[in-house]
N, C-alpha and C positions, 0 to 999 in steps of 0.2 A: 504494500500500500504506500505509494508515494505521497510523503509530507505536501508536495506542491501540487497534487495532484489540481487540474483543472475545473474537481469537481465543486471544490471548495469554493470556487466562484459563484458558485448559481445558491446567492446571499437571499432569494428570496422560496428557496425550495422547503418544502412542509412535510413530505416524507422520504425517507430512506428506506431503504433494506436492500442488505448486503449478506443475506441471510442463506448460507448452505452455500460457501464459497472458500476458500482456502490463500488467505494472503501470506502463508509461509513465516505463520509468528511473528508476523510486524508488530509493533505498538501502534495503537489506533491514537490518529494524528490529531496532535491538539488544535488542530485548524477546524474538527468538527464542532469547539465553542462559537466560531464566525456562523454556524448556520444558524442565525437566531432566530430566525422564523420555524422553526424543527416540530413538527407536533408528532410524528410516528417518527422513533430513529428503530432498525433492526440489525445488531449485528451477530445475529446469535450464529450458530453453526451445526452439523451434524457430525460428529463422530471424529475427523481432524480439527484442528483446531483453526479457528479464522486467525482471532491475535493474541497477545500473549504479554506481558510486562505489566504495567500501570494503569489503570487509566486514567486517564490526561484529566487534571482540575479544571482545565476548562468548560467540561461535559457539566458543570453547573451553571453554566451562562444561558445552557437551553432552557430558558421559563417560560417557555409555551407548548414544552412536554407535556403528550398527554400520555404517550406510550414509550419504556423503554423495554429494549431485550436483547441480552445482552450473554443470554444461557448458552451453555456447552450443553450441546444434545450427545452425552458419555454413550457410544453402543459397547457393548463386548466387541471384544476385548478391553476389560474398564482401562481408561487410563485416568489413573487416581489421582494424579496431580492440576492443581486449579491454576492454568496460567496465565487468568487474566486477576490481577489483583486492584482491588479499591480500597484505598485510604479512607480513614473510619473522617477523617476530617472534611476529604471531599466528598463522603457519600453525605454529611451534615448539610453542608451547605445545598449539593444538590435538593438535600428534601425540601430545605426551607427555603429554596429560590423555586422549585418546580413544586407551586401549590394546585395545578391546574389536573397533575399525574392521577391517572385513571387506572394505567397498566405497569407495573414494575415485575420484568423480570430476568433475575442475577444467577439463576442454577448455574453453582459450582464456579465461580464468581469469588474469590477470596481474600472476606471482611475481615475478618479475623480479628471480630471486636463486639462491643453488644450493640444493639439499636438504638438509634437518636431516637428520643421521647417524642420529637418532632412529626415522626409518622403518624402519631397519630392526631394529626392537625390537618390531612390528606383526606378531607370531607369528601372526594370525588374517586377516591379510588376503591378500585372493582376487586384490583388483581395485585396477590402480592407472593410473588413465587423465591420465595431462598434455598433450596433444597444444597445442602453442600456445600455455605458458604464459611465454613468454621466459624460459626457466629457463637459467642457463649457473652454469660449475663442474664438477666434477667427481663425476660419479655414483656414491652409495655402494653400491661395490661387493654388498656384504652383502646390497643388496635380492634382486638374482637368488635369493642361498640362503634366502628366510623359503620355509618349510615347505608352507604353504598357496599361496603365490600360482601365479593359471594367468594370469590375463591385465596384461599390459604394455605401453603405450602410452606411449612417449616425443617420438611424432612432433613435424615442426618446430620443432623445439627446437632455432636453429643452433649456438648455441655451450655446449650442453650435451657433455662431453666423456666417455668411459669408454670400457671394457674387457669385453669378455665372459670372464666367468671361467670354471675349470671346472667343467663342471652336476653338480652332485650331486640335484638336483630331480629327481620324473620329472611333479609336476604341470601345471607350464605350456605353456600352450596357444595363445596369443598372445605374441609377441615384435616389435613394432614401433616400428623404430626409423628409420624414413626421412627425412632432411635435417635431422640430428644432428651432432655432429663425433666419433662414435662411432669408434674407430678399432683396431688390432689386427689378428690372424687369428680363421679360426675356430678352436676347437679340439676336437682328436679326440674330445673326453666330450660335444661336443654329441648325440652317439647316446642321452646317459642323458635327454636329451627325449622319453621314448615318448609321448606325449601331444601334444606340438608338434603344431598344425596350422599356424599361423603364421607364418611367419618372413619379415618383410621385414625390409632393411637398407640399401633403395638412395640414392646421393647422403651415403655418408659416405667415410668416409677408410680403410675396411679394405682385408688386401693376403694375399698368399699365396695358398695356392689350396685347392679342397675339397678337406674332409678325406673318404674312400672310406667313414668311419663314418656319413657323413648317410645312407647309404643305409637305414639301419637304425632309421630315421623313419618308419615304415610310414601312419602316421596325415597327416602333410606333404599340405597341400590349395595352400597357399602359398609358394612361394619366389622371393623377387624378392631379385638382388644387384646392381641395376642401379646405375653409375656409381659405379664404386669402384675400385679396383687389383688386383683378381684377376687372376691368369695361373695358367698350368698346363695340364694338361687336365679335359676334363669327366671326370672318376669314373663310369667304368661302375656302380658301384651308384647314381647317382642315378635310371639305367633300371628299380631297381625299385621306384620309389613308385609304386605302383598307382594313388593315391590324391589324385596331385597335378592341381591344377585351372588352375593359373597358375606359368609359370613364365617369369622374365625376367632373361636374364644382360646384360642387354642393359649395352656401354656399358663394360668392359672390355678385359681381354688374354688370355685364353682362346687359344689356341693348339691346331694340331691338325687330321688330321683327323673329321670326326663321319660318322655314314649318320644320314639321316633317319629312315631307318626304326623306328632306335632310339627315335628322338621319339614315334614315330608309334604303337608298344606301349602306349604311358601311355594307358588309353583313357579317361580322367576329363577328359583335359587341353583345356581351352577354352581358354588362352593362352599363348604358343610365342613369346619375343621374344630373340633372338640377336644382333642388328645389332648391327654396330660392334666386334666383335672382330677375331682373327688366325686366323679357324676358317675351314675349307674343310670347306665340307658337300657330302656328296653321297648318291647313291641306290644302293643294291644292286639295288632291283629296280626295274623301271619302272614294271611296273604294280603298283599296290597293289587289294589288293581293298577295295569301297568299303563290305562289310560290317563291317572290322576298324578303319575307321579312327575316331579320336575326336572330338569335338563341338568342335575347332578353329572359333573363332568370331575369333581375333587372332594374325598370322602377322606376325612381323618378322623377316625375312633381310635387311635393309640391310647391305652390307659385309663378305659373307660367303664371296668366293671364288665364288658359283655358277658355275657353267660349261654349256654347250650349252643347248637350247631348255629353256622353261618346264617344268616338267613336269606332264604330264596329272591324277596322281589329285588338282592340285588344284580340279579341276572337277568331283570329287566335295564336295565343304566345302561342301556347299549351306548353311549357316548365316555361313559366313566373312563377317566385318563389316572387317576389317582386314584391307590386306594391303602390309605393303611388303617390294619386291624392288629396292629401288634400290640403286647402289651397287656392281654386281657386273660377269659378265663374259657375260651372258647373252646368246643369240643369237638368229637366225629373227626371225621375224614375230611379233606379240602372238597369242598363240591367241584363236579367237574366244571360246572357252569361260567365259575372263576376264569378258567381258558378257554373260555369262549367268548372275551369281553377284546375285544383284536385291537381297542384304542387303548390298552392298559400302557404308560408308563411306568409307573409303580406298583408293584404287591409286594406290602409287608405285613406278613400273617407272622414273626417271630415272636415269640415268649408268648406262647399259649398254650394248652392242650389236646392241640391236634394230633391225630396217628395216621398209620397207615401209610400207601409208598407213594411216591412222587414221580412220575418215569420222568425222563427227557422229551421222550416226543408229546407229553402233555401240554408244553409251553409253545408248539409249533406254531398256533395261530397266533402267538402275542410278541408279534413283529416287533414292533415298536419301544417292546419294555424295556428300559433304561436300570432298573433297581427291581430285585429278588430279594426279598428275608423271608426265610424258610426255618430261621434258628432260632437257637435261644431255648425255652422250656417243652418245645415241638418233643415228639416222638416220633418223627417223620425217618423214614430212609428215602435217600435220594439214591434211583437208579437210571444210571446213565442210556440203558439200552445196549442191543446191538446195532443198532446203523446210529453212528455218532457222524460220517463222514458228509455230510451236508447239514452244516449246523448255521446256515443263514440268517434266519430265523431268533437268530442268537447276537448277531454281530453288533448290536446298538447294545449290549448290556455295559454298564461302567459299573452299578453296584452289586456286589452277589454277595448275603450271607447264609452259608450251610454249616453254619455253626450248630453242633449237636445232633447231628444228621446221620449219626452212627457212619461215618468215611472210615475206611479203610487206608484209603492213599486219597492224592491228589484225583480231583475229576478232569479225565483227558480234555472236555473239549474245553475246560479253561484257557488250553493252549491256545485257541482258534479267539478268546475274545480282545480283539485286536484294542478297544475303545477301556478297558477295563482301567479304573480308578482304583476303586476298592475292595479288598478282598477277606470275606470273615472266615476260616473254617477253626473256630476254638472248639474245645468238648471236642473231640471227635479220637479217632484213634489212629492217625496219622502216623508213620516211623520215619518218611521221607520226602524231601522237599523237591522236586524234580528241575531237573537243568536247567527248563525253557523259561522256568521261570524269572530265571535273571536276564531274560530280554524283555522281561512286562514292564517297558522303559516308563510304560503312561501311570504306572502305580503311583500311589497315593497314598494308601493307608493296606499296611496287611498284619493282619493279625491272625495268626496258629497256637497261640496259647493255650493251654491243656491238651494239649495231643503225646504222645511219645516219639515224638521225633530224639534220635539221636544219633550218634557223629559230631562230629566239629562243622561248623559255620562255616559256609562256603564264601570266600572274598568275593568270589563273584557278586553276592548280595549288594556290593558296592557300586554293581551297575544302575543300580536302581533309585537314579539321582533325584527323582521325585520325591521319593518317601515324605510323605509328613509324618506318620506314624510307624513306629514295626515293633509289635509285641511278638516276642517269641517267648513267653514264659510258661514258667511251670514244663517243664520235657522234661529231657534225659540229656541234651547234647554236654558233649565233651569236649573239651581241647582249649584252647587262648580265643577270645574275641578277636575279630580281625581287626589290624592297627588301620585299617581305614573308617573303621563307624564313627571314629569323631571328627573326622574333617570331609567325609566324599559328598556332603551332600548340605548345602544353607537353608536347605527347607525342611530337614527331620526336626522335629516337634517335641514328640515321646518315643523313649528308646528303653524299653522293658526285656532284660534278659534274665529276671529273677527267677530264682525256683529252678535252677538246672545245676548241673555237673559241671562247671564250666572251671578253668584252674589259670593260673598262671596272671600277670599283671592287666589291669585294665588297659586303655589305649591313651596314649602320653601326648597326641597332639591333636588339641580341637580348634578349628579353623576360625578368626576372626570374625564374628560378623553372624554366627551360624543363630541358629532357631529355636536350639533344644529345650526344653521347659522341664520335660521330667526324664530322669536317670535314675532305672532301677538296676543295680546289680546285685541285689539283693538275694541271699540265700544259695550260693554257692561255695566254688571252693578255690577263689580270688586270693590274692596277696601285694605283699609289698605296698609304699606310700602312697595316697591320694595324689595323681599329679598335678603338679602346680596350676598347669595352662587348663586348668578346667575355670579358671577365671574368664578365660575369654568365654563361656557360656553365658552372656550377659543379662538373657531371658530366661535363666534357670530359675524352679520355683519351689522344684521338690529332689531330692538327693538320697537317694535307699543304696547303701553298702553292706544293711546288717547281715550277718550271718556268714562272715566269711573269714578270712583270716590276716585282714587288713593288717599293717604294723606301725602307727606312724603317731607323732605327736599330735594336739590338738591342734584340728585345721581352720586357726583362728583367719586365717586370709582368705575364708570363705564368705567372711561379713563386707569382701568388695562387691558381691554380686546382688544387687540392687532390688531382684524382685526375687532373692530366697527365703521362702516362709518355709520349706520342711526341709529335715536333715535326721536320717537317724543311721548314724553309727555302731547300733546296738549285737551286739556279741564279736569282739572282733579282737585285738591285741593293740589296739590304741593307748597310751601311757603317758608319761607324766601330767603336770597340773594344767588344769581347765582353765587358761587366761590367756592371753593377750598380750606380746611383749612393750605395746604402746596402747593410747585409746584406739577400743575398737568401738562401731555399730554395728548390730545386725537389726538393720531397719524393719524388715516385714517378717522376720524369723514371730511362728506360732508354737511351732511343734520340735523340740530339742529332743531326740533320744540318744544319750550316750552311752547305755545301761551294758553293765557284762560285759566289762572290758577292762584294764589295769590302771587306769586314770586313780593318782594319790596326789596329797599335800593337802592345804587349804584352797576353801571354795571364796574366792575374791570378794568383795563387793562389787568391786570393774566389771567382773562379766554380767556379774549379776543389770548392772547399768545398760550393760551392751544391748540387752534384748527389749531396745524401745518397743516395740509392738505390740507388746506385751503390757506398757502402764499404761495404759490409757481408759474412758471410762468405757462399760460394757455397754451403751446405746451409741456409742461412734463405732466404737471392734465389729469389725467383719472382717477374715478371712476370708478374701473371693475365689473361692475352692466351688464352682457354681460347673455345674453338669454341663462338660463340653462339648458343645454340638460343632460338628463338622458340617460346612455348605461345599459341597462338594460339585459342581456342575449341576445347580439348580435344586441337587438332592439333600435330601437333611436326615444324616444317619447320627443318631444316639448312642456314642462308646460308651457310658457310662455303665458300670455296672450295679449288683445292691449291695452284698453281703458286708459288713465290717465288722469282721470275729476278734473278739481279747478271749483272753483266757484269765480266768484267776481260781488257781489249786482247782484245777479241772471241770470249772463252772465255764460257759461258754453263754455271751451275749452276745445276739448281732441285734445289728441297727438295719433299717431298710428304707434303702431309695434316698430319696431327700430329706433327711431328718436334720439340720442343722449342720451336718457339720465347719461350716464355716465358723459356728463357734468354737470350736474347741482350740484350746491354746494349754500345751501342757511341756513338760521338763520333767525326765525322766532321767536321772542321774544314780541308780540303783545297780548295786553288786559293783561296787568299783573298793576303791580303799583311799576315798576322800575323807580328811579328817578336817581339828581346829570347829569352829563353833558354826553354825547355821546362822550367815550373815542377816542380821534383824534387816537390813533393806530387803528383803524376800520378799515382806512386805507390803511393798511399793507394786508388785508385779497383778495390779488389781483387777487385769484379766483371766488369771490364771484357771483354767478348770482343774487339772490334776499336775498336782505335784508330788511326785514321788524317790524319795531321799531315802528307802530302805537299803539295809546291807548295805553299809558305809562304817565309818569310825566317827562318827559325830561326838563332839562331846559338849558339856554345856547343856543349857537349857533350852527349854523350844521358844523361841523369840516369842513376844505375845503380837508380836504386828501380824502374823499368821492370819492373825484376826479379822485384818483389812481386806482380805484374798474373800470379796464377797460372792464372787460366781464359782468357787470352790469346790467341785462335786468329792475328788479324791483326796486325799490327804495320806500318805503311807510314809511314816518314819519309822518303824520296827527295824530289830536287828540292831540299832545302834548303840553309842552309851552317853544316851542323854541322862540329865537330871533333871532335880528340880520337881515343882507343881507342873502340873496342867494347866497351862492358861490358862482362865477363867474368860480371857477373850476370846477363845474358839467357841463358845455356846452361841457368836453370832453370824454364825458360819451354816445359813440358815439351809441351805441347799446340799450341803455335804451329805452323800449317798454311800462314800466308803471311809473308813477311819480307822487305821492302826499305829497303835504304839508301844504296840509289844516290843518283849525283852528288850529293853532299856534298864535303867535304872532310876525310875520316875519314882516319886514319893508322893504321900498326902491322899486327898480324897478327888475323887473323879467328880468334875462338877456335872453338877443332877439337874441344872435347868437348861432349857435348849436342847440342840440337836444330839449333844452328845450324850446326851440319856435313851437315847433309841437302838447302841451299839451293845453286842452282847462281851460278852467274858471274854473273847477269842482277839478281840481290838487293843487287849489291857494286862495280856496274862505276857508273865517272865518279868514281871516290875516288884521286888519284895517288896516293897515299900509301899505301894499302892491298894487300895482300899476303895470301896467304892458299893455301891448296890447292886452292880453287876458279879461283881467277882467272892468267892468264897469268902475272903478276908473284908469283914464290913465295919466302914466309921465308926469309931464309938461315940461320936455328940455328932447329930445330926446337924446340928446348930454351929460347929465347929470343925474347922481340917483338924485333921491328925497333927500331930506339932513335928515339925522337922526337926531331925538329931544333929545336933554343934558336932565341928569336925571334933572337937577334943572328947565329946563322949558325954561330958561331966556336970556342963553347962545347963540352965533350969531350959525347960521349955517354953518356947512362945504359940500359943496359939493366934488364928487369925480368922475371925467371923466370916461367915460369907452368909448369901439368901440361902434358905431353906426353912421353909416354911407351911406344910401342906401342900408341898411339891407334887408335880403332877407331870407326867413325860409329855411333851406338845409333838406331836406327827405332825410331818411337812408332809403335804400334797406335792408331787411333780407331775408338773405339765408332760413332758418329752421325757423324764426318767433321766438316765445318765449320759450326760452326752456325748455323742457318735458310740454308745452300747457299750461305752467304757466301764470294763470289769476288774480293775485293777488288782494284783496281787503282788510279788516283788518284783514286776520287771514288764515293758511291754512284753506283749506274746510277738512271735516272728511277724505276725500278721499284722502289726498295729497300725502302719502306716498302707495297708493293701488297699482298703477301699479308696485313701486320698491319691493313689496311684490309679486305679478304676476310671473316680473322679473327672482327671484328665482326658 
């Protein structure tokens, strides 16, 4: 675009557009201020980009805009970077010189600032499109009520923040606000929208539940509230938008039961997404007639309670492109009718109770399918057939899980899916990984975990420079990791080789720049020191070594890695003392388990300092350990797994699904030969859930800051040689669900009010001294501790009053029980950190 271009002459021209044309990243020339007569300017573009750099401050001279645009029309292949940028100063001035503007619009345009209060003084404008301008701050309010405006696009805008207010409008017609930090309820005047067709708001932070007046949206084609904090139930008047085309609660708390059939009324409705709430759907009628029902083209029941066989009228959906039913409690045999549905992209029937076989030539007619899930709690066999040799029919698959599919080996015509992303086959009983498959260059995520695969790792796996994923745990294999998994590839993710035979040193060079987040090597037969260059993993977030034969001092230069919240080094030959030889932080660190290893001396204050994320109050603390969904090519597969098993003296708790754990924040420093006194700052650490200090050489008293640790579930110091009373400030330790402080050498009487009157003999016993209503040996003045004995012997005793009075044991109610199923005994179990690996 020439600065002098000739065009800039024609000083009396009123519209432009320049719109789906390619000026090679020029910057748009500030001689477009001279067109002052400008009422339509357009330089938006499709898919290249038109310009690129600044735009010119003169672009506020046009006051007789009524129309700007100025959007990048992003196709796929995204190109994520916004290269036309506006100054938050000149887009000021523009708004409040250009009072006449009716149409703004900036898609992916980058503000990179919050909105001038001024917009909303734009009494005449209709259209206000920001989709992707990094805008963050807080939304003025005001804009919802300008007079005029119908259409609103705030999309991706993560840290733009606001409020829906009350609608006084009845013009607007669009409302989209998805992966925003939009947050609130709705509320009940959102009815004064007659007009609304629009309304998304999925992946922001809103909570409550609908209000029964949306029903009165008659016009509503759109509603998605996908991935937010609604609960409640669904509003019988949402059954009467006639009119609705798309609707997806998907990804909440919805509660309840629903009939289908209700869905099934809306007859406009082409997409139906439910999964992942607390809803139990079901059918009133079985059979539906197949003239009533709607143009259902996308069907998500994941996690929905289903129960008994599939049901029939959905083999009337001849259009159905989508369909998952994973997740539920479904039974019988897969109806055939399923492969008869020839517009299927998706079937995901995994984690249900379906039986029976599966052939290959079953799937012939479902040309098109892109994603298989067949696994997970199925009892399905998948058989390949004999004529595998024309598997066409096959060729658009990227996702296939036959996970639990009772495999033997690999399925030959895997080889043939040229397009293949993803691959599950866990649970199965696989022994070998086949060659061809380190040419599946397009992989993405593969996971064989619990199979018996065994031998050594074939380097060739290093072919496979896509990986974002590769769990191989839990097998049999043998031999050294190959020294290429930490640096062949910037896109691996999660890298799980726990639970195998694997021997010899891990891999000592990880490449710059690389991806990785989670590293299990966990539960093998590894050695020698953590290597240094695992620093450059700068996106690491979780670190599993336990169980192997590690040998190295504390890996305090592990607190340069900026997003590490877990590390457990637990059973290994790790040794000397737990500190720091300068300040250190470990800023997001949650979960410390050093337990069962030779670490001695005293336990610092310093490190205790170091684990900031750990002080802070418990309504900020979150751990964002949040169920990682993979988008993989349009498709959205759920790694996450349920079970999270402890062990304590052969009791076994699991936790399931999403149960907090983003709570939990624990320090497991058990079976070492740490002595010197338990530093009283412990008690600063006022997120802590379980702290566990047993089997050590403690000596001294137990700090009474202990007391401070108010979200405290565990507590385990046995095994050492404390003294002293028992705080009397742990009775406010009101959540504590485990508590031992066996063999020590604790004195006096156990105090009787609060929580710690609910523990029995087995918490208190190996203490001579100790006394209590639990234990055989009982107080002699209710009214009085026992008097502690002067070192010299000889000296009178003091008593020291405490409450007791018609004492009465108080039982705490728990909401969630203990959190992430933590069963604590002296040490995590192998498994402690498995689910937050799952997780990922």
């Amino acid at each position: 675009m020439d600065p002098n271009s000739t065009l800039f002459s024609l000083v009396h021209l009123q519209s432009l557009n320049l719109s789906d044309n390619h000026f090679n990243y020029s910057q748009i020339p500030a001689k477009i201020g001279e067109l002052s007569h400008l009422r339509y300017l357009n330089l938006s573009h499709c898919n290249d980009n038109t310009f690129s750099g600044e735009v010119p401050p003169q672009l506020s001279h046009l006051s007789n805009l009524l129309s700007l645009d100025l959007r990048s029309h992003t196709l796929p292949p995204y190109d994520l970077v916004n290269h036309l940028q506006l100054k938050a100063s000149t887009f000021t001035s523009f708004i409040q010189n250009s009072t006449r503007l009716e149409h703004l619009r900036l898609n992916f345009v980058s503000i990179s600032s919050s909105l001038p209060h001024s917009l909303t003084n734009l009494t005449s404008l209709q259209t206000l499109s920001l989709y992707n301008c990094e805008l963050h701050g807080e939304f003025p309010v005001g804009i919802f009520h300008l007079p005029n405006l119908t259409f609103l696009d705030l999309a991706e805008n993560q840290y733009l923040r606001g409020m829906l207010p009350n609608f006084l409008s009845r013009k607007l017609v669009v409302i989209n606000l998805p992966i925003t930090s939009f947050y609130g309820t709705l509320p009940a005047s959102i009815e004064n929208l007659t007009s609304l067709s629009w309304f998304v708001i999925s992946n922001c932070n809103f909570y409550g539940t609908i209000p029964s007046s949306l029903g009165n949206l008659t016009q509503l084609a759109h509603f998605v509230l996908t991935d937010n904090v609604f609960d409640g139930e669904i509003p019988n008047s949402l059954f009467r938008l006639d009119n609705l085309e798309y609707l997806s609660l998907w990804g909440n708390f919805f509660e309840g039961k629903v009939a289908l059939d209700m869905f099934l009324k809306l007859k406009m409705l082409n997409v139906l997404a439910l999964s992942q709430n607390k809803l139990s759907l079901f059918s009133k009628n079985k059979a539906v007639n197949e003239t009533t029902l709607p143009p259902i083209q996308w069907l998500g029941f994941g996690s929905c309670n289903l129960t008994g066989e599939i049901s029939t009228w959905i083999m009337n959906l001849t259009s159905l492109s989508y369909l998952d039913l994973h997740d539920n409690n479904l039974q019988g045999k897969i109806p055939s009718f399923l492969f008869m549905l020839e517009n299927l992209t998706v079937l995901d029937l995994a984690d249900n109770m379906l039986e029976g076989q599966v052939e290959l030539d079953m799937l012939s007619k479902l040309k098109k399918l892109t994603f298989l899930g067949l696994g997970g709690g199925n009892k399905l066999s998948f058989i390949e057939g004999k004529n595998t040799s024309n598997l066409t029919f096959l060729s658009q698959i990227q996702m296939l899980d036959l996970s639990s599919c009772n495999l033997v080996h690999f399925p030959n015509f895997i080889q043939r899916l040229q397009n293949l992303t993803e691959l599950v086959l866990s649970n199965n009983n696989i022994k070998k990984i086949p060659s061809w498959m380190w040419n599946k260059t397009t992989l993405q995520s593969l996971d064989i975990r619990s199979n018996l695969l065994s031998g050594e790792i074939s380097p060739f796996l290093c072919n496979l420079q896509s990986l974002v994923v590769l769990d191989l745990s839990s097998n049999n294999l043998v031999g050294m990791i190959p020294s290429c998994l930490g640096s062949f590839s910037r896109s691996l993710q999660f890298l799980r080789l726990g639970e195998n035979k694997l021997s010899g040193s891990i891999p000592q060079t990880y490449v710059k720049g690389n991806s990785l987040q989670l590293i299990d090597f966990g539960s093998n037969r590894l050695y020698g020191p953590l290597p240094r260059q695992l620093i450059n993993c700068r996106m690491l977030e979780l670190l599993d070594v336990s169980n192997n034969h590690f040998n190295d001092s504390f890996p305090f230069w592990l607190e340069s890695l900026p997003q590490l919240k877990v590390i457990s080094l637990r059973n290994n030959k790790f040794h000397g003392a737990i500190e720091c030889p300068s300040k250190c932080s470990f800023l997001k660190l949650n979960i410390i388990d050093l337990s069962n290893n030779d670490f001695f001396g005293n336990l610092s204050p310093e490190i205790i300092k170091s684990f900031k994320s750990m002080t802070v109050s418990s309504t900020n603390h979150q751990v964002q350990f949040k169920d990682q969904i993979y988008i993989l090519q349009n498709n959205v597969v759920d790694i996450s797994t349920i079970l999270f098993p402890m062990y304590n003296k052969g009791v076994v708790i699991d936790y399931h699904e999403r149960q907090y754990l983003h709570d939990m924040v624990a320090i497991d420093l058990s079976c070492n030969k740490i002595s010197g006194e338990i530093p009283d700052i412990m008690g600063s650490l006022n997120s802590l859930v379980v702290l566990n200090l047993s089997y050590n050489m403690f000596i001294g008293s137990i700090p009474s800051s202990l007391g401070k640790l108010s979200n405290l579930e565990v507590l385990d110091l046995s095994f050492n040689s404390l003294s002293g009373n028992i705080p009397q400030q742990l009775t406010e330790l009101t959540f504590l669900d485990f508590f031992n402080v066996s063999f020590n050498n604790l004195s006096g009487s156990i105090p009787e009010n609060g929580q710690l009157s609910t523990f029995e003999s087995n918490s208190f016993e190996g203490n001579n001294n100790l006394c209590g209503i639990q234990l055989v040996k009982k107080c002699e003045d209710h009214h009085f501790k026992l008097p502690l004995p002067k070192p010299d012997g000889d000296q009178d005793s003091e008593s020291e009053s405490f409450f007791e009075s018609n004492w009465r044991i108080i039982l705490i109610g728990y909401g969630g029980g203990l959190v992430a199923g933590l069963a604590l005994g002296n040490a995590f179990a192998p498994d402690v950190v498995r689910l937050l690996k799952r997780i990922f």
